[in-house]
C-alpha positions in Angstrom: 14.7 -10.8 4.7 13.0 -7.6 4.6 12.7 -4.7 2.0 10.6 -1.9 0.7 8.1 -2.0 -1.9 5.7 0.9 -3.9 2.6 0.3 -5.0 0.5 2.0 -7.9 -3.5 1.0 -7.4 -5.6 2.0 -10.4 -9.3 1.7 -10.4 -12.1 3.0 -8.2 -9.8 3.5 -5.2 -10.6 6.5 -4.0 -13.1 7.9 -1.6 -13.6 4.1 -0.9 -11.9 4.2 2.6 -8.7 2.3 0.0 -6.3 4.0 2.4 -7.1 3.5 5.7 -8.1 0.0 4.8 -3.9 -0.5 3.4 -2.9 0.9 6.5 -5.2 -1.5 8.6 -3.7 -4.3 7.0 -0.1 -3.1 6.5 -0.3 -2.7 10.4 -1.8 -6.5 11.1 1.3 -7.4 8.8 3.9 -5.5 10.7 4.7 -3.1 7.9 5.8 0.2 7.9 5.1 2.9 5.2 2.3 5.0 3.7 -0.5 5.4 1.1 -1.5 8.6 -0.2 -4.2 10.0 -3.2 -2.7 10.8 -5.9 -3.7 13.9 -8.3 -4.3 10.9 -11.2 -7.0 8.9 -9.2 -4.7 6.1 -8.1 -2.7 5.6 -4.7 0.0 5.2 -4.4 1.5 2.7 -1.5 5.1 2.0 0.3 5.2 -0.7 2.2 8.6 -1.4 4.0 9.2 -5.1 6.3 9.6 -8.6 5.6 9.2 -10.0 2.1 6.2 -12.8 2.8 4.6 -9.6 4.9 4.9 -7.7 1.6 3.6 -10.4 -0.7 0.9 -10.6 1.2 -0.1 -6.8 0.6 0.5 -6.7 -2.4 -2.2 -9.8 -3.0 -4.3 -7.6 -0.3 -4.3 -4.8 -3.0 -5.9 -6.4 -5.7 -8.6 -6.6 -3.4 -8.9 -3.7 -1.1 -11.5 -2.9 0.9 -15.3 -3.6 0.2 -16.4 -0.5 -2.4 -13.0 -0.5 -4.3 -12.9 -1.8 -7.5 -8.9 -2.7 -8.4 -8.0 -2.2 -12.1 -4.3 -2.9 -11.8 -1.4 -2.7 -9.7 2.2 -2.6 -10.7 4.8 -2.6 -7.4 8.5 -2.1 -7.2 11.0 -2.9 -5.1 13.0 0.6 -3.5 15.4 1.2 -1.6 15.6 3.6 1.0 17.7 5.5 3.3 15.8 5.5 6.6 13.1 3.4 7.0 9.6 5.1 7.9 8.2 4.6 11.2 4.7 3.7 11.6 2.1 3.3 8.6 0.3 6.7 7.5 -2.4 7.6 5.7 -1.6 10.4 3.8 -3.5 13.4 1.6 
């Protein structure tokens, strides 16, 4: 079964290569979707493909890559219209 999911990462995830790490891993998964900055200090993720695929980015971003350091992250499932193609790494 597959689905969507986004992602809020608070913590020192920025300017810590957090997002090209999530897309990195969301590709080795098979998931499509995005992560982008956002204006508060977190980033924000969508992750869209099968649910075990999903759980395991979501336990991914507790972690994230080497310099982060992940206060919390609260995910929710969403449903979309058209799925996105691709994972990108947005501003």
């Amino acid at each position: 079964m597959s689905g969507c999911a986004r992602c809020l990462v608070s913590g020192r995830v920025q300017g810590v290569w957090f997002r090209g790490s999530t897309r990195a891993q969301a590709l080795q998964l098979g998931l499509s979707g995005y992560a982008r900055n956002l204006a508060d200090g977190r980033v924000e993720v969508l992750a869209c493909g099968e649910e075990d695929a999903l759980a395991r980015l979501r336990q991914w971003l507790w972690q994230g890559p080497e310099l982060a350091r992940v206060e919390a992250v609260e995910c929710e499932a969403v449903v979309l219209e058209s799925l996105p193609q691709g994972f990108e790494v947005e501003g």
